[in-house]
C-alpha positions as CSV (number, residue, x, y, z in Angstrom):
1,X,-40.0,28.1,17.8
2,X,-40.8,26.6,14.4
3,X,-37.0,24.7,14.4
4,X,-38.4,23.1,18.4
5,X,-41.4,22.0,16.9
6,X,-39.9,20.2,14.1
7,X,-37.9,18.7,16.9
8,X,-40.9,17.7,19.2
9,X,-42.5,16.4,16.0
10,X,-39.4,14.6,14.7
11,X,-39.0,12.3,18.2
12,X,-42.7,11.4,18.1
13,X,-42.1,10.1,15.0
14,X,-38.8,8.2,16.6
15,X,-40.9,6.7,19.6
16,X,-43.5,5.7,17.6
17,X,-41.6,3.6,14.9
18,X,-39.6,2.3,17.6
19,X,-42.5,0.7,18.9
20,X,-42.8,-1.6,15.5
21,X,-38.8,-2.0,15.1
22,X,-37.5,-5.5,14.1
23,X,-34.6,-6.5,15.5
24,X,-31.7,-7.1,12.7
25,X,-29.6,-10.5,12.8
26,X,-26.5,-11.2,10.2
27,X,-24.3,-14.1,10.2
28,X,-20.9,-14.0,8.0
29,X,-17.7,-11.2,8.2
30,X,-14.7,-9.5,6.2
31,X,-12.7,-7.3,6.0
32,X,-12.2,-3.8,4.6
33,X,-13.5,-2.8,0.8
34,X,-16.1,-0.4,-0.8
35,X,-18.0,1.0,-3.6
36,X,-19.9,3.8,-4.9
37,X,-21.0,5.7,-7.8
38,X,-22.5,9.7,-8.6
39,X,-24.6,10.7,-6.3
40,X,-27.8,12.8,-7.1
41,X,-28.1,16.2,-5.2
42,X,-31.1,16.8,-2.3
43,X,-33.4,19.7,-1.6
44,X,-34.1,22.4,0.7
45,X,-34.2,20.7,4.2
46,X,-32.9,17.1,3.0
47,X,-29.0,17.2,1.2
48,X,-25.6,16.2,2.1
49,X,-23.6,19.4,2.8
50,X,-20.3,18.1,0.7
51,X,-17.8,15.2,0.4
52,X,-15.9,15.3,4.0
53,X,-19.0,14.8,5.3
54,X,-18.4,11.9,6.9
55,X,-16.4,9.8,9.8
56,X,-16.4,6.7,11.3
57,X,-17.5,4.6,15.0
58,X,-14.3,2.9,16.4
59,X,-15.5,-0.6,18.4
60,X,-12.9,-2.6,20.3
61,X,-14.2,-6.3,20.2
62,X,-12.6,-9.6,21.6
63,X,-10.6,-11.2,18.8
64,X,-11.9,-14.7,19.6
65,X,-15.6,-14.4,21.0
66,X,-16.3,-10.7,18.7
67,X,-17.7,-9.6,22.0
68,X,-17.4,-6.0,22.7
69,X,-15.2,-4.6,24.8
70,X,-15.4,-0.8,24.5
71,X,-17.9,2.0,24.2
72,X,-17.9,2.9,20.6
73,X,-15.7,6.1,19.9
74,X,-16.9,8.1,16.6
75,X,-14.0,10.0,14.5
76,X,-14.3,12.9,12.6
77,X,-12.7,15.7,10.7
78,X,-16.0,17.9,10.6
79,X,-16.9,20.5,13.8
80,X,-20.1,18.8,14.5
81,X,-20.6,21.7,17.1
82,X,-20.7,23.8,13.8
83,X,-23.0,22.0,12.4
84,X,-25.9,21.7,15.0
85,X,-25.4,21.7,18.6
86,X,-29.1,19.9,18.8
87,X,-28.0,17.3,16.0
88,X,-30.2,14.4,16.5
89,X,-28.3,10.6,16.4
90,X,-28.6,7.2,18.0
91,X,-26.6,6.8,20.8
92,X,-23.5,4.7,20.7
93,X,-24.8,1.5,19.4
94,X,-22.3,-0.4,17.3
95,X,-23.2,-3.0,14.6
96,X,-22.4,-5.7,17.1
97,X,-24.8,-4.1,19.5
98,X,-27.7,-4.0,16.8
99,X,-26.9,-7.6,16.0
100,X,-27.5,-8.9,19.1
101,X,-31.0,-7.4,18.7
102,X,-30.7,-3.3,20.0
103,X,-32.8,-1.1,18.6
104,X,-32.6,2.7,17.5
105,X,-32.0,5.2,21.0
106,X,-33.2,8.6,19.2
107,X,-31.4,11.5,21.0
108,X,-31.0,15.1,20.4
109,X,-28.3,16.7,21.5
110,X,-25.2,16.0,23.4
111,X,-23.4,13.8,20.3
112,X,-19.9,13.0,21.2
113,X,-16.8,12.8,18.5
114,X,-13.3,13.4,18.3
115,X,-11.2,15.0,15.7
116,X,-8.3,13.4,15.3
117,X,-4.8,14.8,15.5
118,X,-4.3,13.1,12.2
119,X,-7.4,13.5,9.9
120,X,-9.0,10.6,8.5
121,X,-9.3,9.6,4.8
122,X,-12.3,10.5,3.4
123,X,-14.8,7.9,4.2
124,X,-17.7,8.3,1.5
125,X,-17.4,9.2,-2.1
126,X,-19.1,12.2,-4.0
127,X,-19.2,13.4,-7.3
128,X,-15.4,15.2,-7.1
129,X,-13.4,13.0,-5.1
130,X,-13.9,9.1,-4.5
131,X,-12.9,7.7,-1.3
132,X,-10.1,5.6,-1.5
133,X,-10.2,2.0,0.3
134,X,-6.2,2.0,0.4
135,X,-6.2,5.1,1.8
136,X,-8.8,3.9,4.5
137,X,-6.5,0.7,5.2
138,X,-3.4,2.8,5.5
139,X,-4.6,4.7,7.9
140,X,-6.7,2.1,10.4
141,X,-3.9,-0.3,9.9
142,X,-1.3,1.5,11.2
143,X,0.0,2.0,14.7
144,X,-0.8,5.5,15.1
145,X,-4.6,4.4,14.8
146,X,-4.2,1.6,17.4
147,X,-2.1,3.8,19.9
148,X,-5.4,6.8,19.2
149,X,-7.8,4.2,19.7
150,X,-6.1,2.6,23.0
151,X,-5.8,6.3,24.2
152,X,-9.4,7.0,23.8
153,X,-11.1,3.8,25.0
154,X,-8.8,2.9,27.9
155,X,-7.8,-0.8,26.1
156,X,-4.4,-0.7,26.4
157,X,-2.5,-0.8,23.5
158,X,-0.5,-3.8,23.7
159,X,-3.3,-6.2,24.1
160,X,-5.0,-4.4,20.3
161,X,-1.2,-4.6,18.9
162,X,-0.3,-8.2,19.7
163,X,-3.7,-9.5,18.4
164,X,-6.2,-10.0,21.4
165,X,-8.8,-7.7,20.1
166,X,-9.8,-6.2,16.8
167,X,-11.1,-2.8,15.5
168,X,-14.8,-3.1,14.2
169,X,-15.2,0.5,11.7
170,X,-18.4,1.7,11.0
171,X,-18.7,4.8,7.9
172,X,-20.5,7.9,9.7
173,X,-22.8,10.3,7.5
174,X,-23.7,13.7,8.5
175,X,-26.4,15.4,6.4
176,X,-29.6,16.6,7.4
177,X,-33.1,15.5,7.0
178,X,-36.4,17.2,8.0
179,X,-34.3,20.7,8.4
180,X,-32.2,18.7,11.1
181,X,-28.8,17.2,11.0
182,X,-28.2,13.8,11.7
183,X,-25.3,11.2,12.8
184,X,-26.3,7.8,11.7
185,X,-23.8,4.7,10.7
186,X,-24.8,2.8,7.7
187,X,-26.7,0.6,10.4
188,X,-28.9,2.8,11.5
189,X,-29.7,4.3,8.6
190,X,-31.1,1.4,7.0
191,X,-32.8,0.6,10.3
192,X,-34.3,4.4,10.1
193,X,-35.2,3.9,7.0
194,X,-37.0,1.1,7.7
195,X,-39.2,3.0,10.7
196,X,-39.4,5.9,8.5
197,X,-41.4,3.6,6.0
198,X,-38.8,4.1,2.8
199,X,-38.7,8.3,3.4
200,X,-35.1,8.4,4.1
201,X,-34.3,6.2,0.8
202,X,-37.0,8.4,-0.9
203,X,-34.9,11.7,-0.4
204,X,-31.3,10.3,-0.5
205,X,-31.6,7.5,-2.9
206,X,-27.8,7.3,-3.8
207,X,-26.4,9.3,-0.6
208,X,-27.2,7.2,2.0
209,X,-28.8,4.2,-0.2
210,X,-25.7,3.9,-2.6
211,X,-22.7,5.8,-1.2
212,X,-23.0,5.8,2.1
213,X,-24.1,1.8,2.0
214,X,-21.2,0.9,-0.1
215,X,-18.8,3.2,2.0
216,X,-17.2,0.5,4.0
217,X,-18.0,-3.2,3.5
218,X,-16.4,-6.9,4.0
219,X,-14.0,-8.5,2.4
220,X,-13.9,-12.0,3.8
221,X,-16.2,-13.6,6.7
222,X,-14.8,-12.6,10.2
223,X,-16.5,-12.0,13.8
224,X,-19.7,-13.7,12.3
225,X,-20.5,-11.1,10.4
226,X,-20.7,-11.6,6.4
227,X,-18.2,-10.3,3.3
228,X,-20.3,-8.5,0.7
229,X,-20.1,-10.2,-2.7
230,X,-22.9,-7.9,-4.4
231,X,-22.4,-4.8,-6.4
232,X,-20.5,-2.4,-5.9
233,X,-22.2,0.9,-7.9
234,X,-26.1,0.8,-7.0
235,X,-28.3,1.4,-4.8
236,X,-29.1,-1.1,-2.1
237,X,-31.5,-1.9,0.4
238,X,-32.1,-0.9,4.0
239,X,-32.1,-4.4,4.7
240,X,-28.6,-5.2,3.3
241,X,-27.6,-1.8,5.1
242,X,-28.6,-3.8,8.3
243,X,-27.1,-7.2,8.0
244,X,-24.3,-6.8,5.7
245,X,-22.7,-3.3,4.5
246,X,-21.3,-0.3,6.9
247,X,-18.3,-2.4,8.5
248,X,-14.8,-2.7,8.2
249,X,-12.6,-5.0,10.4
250,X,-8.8,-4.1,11.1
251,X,-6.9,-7.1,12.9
252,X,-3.2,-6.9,14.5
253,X,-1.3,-9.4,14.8
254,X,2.0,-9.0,16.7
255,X,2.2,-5.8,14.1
256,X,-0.3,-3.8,12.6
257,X,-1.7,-5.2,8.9
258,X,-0.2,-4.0,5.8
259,X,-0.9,-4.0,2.5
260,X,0.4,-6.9,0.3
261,X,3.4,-6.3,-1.0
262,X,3.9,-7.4,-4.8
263,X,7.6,-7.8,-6.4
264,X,5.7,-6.5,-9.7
265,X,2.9,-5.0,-11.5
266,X,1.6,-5.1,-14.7
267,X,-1.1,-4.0,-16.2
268,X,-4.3,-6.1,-18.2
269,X,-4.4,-7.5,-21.5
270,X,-0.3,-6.0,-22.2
271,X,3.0,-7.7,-23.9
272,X,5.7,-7.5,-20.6
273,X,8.9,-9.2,-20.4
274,X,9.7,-11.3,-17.6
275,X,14.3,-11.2,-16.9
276,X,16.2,-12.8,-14.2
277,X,20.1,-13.0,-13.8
278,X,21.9,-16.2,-13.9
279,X,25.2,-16.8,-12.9
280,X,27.2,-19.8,-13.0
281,X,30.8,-20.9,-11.8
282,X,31.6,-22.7,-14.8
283,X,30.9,-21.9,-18.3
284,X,27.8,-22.7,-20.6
285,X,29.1,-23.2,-24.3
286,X,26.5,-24.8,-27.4
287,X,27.8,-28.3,-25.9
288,X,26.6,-27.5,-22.2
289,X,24.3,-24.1,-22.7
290,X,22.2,-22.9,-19.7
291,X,18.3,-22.8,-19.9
292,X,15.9,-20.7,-18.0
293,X,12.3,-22.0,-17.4
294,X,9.4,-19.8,-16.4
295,X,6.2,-21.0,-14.8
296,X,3.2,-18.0,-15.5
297,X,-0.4,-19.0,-14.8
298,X,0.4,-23.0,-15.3
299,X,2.1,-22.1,-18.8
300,X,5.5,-22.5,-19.3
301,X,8.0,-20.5,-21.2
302,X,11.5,-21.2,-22.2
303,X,15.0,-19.3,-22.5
304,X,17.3,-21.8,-24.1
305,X,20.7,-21.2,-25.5
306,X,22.3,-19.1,-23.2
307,X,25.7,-19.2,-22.9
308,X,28.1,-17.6,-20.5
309,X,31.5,-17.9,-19.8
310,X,33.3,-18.9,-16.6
311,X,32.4,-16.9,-13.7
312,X,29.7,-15.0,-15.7
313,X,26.5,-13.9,-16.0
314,X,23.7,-12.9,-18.0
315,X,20.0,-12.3,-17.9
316,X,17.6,-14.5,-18.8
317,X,14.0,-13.4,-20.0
318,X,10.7,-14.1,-22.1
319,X,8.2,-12.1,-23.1
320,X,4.3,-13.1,-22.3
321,X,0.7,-11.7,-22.4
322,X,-1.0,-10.6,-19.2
323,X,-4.5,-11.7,-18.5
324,X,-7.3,-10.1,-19.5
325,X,-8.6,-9.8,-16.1
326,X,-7.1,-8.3,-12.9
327,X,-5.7,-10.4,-10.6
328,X,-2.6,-12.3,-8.9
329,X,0.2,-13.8,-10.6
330,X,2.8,-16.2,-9.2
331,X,5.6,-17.2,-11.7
332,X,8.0,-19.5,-10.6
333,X,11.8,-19.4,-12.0
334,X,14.2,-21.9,-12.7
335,X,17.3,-23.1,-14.2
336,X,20.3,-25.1,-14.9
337,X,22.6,-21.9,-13.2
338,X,21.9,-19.9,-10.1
339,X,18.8,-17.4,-10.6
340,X,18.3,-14.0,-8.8
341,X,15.1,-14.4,-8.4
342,X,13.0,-17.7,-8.3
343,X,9.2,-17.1,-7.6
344,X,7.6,-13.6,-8.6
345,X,4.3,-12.8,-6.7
346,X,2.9,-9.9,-9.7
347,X,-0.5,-8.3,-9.4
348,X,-2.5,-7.6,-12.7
349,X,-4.4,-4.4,-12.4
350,X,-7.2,-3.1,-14.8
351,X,-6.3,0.6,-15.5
352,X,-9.7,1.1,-17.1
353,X,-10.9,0.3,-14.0
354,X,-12.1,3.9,-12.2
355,X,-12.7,6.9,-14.8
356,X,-14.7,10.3,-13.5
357,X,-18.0,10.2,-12.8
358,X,-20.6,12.1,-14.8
359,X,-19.5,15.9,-13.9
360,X,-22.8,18.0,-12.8
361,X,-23.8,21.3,-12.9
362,X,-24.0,21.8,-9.8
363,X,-20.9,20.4,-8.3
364,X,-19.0,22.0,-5.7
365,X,-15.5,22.0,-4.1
366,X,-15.0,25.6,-2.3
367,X,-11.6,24.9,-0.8
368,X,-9.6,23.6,-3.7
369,X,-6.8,24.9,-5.1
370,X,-5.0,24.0,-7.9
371,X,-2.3,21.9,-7.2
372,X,1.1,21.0,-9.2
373,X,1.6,18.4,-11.7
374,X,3.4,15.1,-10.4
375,X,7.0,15.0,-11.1
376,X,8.1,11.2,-11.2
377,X,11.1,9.9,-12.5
378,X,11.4,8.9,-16.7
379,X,13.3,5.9,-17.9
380,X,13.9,6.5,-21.3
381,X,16.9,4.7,-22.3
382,X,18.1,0.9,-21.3
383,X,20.6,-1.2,-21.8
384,X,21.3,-5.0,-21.4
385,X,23.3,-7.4,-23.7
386,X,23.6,-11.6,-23.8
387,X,27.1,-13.6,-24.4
388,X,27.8,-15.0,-27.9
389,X,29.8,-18.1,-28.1
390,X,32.2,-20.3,-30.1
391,X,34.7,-22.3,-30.6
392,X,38.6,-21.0,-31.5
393,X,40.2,-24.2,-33.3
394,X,43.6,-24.1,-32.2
395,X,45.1,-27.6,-34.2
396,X,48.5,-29.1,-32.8
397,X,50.3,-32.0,-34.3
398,X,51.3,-34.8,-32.0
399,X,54.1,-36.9,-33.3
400,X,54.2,-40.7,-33.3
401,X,57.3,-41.5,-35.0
402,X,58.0,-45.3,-35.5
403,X,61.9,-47.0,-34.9
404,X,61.8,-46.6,-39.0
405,X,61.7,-43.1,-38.3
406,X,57.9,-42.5,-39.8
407,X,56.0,-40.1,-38.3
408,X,52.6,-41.9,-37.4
409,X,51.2,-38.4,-35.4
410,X,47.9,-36.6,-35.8
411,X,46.7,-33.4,-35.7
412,X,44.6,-32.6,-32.0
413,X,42.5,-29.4,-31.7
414,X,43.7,-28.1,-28.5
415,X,41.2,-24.7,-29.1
416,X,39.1,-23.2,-26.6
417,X,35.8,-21.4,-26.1
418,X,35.6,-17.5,-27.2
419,X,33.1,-15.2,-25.8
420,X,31.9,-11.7,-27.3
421,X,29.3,-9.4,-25.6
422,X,26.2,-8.6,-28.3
423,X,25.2,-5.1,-26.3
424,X,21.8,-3.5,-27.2
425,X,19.9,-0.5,-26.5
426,X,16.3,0.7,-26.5
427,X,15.0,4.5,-26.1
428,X,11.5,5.8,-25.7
429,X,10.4,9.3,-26.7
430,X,7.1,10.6,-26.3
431,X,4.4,13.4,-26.9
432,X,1.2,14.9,-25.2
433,X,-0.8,17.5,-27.1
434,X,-4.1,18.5,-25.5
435,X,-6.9,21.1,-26.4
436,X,-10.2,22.0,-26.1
437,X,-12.6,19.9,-27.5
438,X,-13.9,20.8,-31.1
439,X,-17.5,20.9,-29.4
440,X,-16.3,23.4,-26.8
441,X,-18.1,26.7,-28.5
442,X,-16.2,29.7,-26.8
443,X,-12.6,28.0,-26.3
444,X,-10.0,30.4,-27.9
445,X,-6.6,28.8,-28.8
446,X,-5.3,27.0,-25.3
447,X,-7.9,29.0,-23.0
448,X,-11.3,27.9,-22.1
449,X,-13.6,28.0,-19.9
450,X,-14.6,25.7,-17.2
451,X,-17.2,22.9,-17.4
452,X,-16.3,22.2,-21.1
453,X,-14.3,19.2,-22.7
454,X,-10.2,19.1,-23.4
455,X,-9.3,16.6,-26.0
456,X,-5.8,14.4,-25.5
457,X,-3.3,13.0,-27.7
458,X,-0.2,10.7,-26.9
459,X,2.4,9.9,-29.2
460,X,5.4,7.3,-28.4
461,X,8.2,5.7,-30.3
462,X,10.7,3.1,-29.1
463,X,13.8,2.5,-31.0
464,X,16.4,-0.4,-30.2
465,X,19.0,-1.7,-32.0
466,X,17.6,-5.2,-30.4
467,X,15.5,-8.5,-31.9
468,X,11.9,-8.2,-31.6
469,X,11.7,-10.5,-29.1
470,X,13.8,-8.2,-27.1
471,X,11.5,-5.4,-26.7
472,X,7.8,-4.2,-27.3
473,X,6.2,-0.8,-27.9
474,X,4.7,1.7,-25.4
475,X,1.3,0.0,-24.8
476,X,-0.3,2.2,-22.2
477,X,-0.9,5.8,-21.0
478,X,-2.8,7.0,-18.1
479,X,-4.0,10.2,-17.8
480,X,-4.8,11.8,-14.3
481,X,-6.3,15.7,-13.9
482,X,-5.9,18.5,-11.1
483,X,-9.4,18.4,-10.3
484,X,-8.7,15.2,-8.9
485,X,-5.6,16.1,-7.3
486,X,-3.7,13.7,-9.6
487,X,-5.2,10.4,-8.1
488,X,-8.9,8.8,-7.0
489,X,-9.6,9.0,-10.7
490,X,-7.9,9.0,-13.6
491,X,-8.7,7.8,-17.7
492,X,-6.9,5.1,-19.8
493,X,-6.5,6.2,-23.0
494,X,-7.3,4.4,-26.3
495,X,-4.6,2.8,-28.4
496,X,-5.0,3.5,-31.8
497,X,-2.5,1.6,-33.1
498,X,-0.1,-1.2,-32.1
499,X,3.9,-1.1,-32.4
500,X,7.2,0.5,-32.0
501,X,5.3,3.9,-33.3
502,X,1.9,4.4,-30.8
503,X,-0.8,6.7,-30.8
504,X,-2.9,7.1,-28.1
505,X,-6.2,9.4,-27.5
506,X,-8.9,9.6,-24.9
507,X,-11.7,6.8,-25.1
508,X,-15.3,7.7,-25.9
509,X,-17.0,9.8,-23.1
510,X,-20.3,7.9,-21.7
511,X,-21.4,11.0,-20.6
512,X,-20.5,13.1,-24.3
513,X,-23.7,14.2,-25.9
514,X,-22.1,14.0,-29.1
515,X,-20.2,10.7,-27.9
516,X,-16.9,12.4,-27.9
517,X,-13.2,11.1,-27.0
518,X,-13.3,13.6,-24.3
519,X,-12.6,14.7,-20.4
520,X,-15.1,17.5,-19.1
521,X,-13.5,19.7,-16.6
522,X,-15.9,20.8,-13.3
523,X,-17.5,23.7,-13.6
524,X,-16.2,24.8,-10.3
525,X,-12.7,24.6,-11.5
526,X,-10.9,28.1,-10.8
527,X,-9.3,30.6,-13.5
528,X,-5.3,29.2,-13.9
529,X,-3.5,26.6,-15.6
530,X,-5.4,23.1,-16.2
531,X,-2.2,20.9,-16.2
532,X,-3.5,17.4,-17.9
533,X,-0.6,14.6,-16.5
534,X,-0.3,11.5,-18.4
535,X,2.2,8.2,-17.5
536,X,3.1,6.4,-21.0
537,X,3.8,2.9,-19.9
538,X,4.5,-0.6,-20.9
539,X,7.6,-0.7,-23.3
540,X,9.1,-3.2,-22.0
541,X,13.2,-4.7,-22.4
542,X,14.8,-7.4,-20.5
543,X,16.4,-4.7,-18.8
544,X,13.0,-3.6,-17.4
545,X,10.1,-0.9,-18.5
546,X,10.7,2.5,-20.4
547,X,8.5,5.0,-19.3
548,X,7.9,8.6,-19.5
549,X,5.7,11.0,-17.9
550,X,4.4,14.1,-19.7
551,X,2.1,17.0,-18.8
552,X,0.6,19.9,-21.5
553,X,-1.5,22.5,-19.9
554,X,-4.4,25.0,-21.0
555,X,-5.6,27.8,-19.1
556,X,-8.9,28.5,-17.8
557,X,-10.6,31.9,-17.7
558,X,-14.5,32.0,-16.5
559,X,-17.0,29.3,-17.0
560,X,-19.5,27.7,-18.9
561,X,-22.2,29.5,-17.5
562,X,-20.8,32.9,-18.7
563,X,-22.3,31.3,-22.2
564,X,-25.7,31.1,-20.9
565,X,-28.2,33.7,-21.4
566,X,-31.7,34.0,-19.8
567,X,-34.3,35.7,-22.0
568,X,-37.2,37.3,-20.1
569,X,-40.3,35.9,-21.1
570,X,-42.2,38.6,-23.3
């Protein structure tokens, strides 16, 4: 009875705010990104169940015009009947719909989803697992999701794959509020919150305001709708929530999208060396040597002096400094011999870029198991050489004998070019050492317990036989964690120093009490093996990048809250 009357009591309060609802307009569009930070937890009667979550409303719209074309469809992996068979939601209204001026159609009960045959990515990040916009693209972009989506609206498929329409995605939250569950887009809950005079930003204020907003957003203007260009880790308003975030747009054309693919990539602020092979027909000697000129950023570097003998090749290569900003990269190649490669489209990536969040005590993740280290191929030990040249005098006297029978001759050099291969060599070793932190007050040996800190270290050495311009050291390593399943997040560590001979350790922790070079395992995280995975990158040789990948584990047994005590209060 008391659950009806929070009902009955709950649509009052929908039919009256609908009565002062202002319609939403936006101009402007995009594509697909998002955001997010750590969320805050809610109370009895107002929370988020758990990452998962989530979903997302499918519109078909007209390519050309952005009308729409289809009912909305809504995805999910959860079993909403589970949940709430009276869950309260909005009808299927579609951004589109609420631009052209719709307001809010409060229902309880009878919420339609699918689950797909193929689960989507996770749509909205928590505290334990980030949702991952690649992941997102991969999925919506592929054919599989145009052939679902033709299925279940009736558009037929060829009309989505050759272009005439595109998918307009909208991120889905399930949570509950007022003891009810709820279905709301990112739409309607900043037009909710609006009715609702601020209450649902007052009990989710990162959930829904920051997560959940920054879930799915534009990349680029498209369909009149505008690409976000605001933060990306705050909480934002209901307003924005209305005419800008909570919408991704998927096009096909003639195939489904894909992500850009890039011939390299290199990291930030990091020595690399550029190679490409030439060949040539004839040969290049120190009177006719062949040059390679590469174009980086509107620099230019140089490869001079190359020689090669007839028929031959060699590789050509320079060493440069990436920027210290991510980005794209086009370097353009040329030369005086045929190149292997002319234009290189690289993308410079910022591994510092996504580290955990702050861990809480509270955090959750019932279903996870611990799952094995990542087992990728090393490249330890290269080889490429270049051509040395010179010139064999071979002298021959030529005769020029007079009628007086003197011999007028010379002597003619009738040598030739010689050519000796110079091969070299480099070879990368490396070492991970972890343990528990010094600050970790019950660790014994390799074992600890959960929701304390692991310290790292990385040693690497690279030994050649080569120039210095040749080669550089090992300049980064990447560490990624179980708990994380070995991807969404992962830490960059600090180089302590610079060379043949690195060391690396983890960075300060923002969230170390003590301001410790630290990684805090969840408190959640079961009894077994904590396996930390680390990718030591970056020593580069014209032959292309040594790299090794290491792992060192410690074992967990209990948790931090085995330490506590609770004295009764005399």
């Amino acid at each position: 009875m008391e659950q009806i009357k929070r009902m009955a009591a709950l649509i009052l309060i929908f039919m009256m705010c609908l009565t002062s609802a202002v319609p939403a307009h936006a101009a402007g569009s995009g594509n697909v990104d998002g955001g997010g930070g750590s969320l805050t937890h809610g109370v009895d009667g107002y929370y988020w169940p758990d990452v998962g979550y989530d979903g997302v409303r499918v519109t078909v719209v007209d390519a050309q015009s952005g009308q729409q074309v289809s009912v909305p469809v809504d995805y999910t992996n959860v079993d909403v009947g589970a949940l709430s068979p009276t869950i309260c939601h909005f009808g299927k209204a579609s951004k589109v719909d609420y631009r052209n001026g719709a307001g809010l159609s409060p229902q309880v009960g009878g919420y339609a989803c699918r689950r797909p045959a193929t689960p989507i990515p996770q749509i909205i990040s928590g505290n334990t697992r980030k949702a991952s916009i690649p992941a997102i693209r991969r999925y919506f972009c592929s054919e599989a999701a145009a052939v679902m989506v033709a299925n279940d609206t009736g558009i037929p498929f060829e009309d989505i794959e050759q272009g005439k329409y595109k998918l307009v995605i909208e991120p889905i939250i399930y949570l509950v509020y007022q003891h009810l569950y709820f279905a709301m887009t990112t739409t309607e809950a900043g037009l909710y919150c609006q009715m609702t005079g601020g209450d649902l930003s007052y009990h989710f204020p990162t959930v829904v305001m920051q997560n959940h907003a920054l879930a799915l957003f534009l990349e680029r203007d498209d369909l009149g709708f505008a690409a976000w260009t605001g933060p990306r880790g705050s909480a934002r308003t209901a307003q924005e929530m209305v005419s800008v975030l909570g919408i991704g747009i998927i096009s096909y054309k003639g195939t489904p999208e894909t992500v850009v693919d890039y011939d390299q990539v290199y990291r930030v602020d990091t020595d690399v060396i550029i190679a490409v092979r030439l060949t040539t027909g004839g040969k290049k000697t120190p009177d006719n040597p062949a040059w390679a000129r590469f174009t980086v950023g509107g620099r230019t570097y140089f490869h001079n002096n190359i020689y090669i003998p007839e028929n031959g090749s060699q590789l050509a290569w320079v060493k440069w400094h990436t920027p210290s900003e991510p980005g794209e990269v086009t370097i353009s190649i040329s030369s005086n011999c045929s190149t292997s490669i002319g234009r290189i489209r690289a993308l410079i990536v910022d591994m510092d870029d996504n580290p955990p969040p702050d861990p809480q005590a509270d955090d959750r993740n019932d279903g996870f198991s611990i799952p094995a280290a990542p087992n990728k191929q090393d490249v330890t030990y290269l080889t490429w050489g270049e051509w040395d040249c010179w010139w064999h005098a071979h002298w021959v006297w030529h005769s020029d004998i007079d009628e007086d029978g003197v011999d007028h001759g010379s002597w003619c050099d009738h040598g030739w070019w010689e050519y000796a291969w110079k091969s070299y060599s480099a070879s990368l070793s490396a070492s991970l050492a972890t343990e528990p932190d010094a600050n970790n007050p019950t660790a014994s040996g390799r074992t600890m317990k959960s929701g304390y800190g692991l310290d790292a270290e990385a040693y690497a050495r690279v030994s050649s036989s080569a120039p210095s311009g040749h080669i550089t050291g090992a300049q980064n390593v990447v560490a990624y964690f179980p708990e994380f399943d070995y991807g969404e997040y992962w830490r960059l560590l600090k180089r302590k120093n610079t060379g043949y001979s690195s060391s690396f350790e983890f960075q300060v922790n923002p969230y170390s009490t003590y301001g410790r070079p630290v990684h805090f395992s969840p408190v959640w995280y079961p009894n077994g093996r904590y396996a930390t995975y680390v990718e030591v990158l970056d020593a580069w040789t014209p032959a292309g990048m040594l790299q090794i990948n290491l792992t060192d584990t410690l074992t967990v047994r209990g948790s931090l809250y085995d330490d506590w005590h609770i004295r009764p209060v005399k």
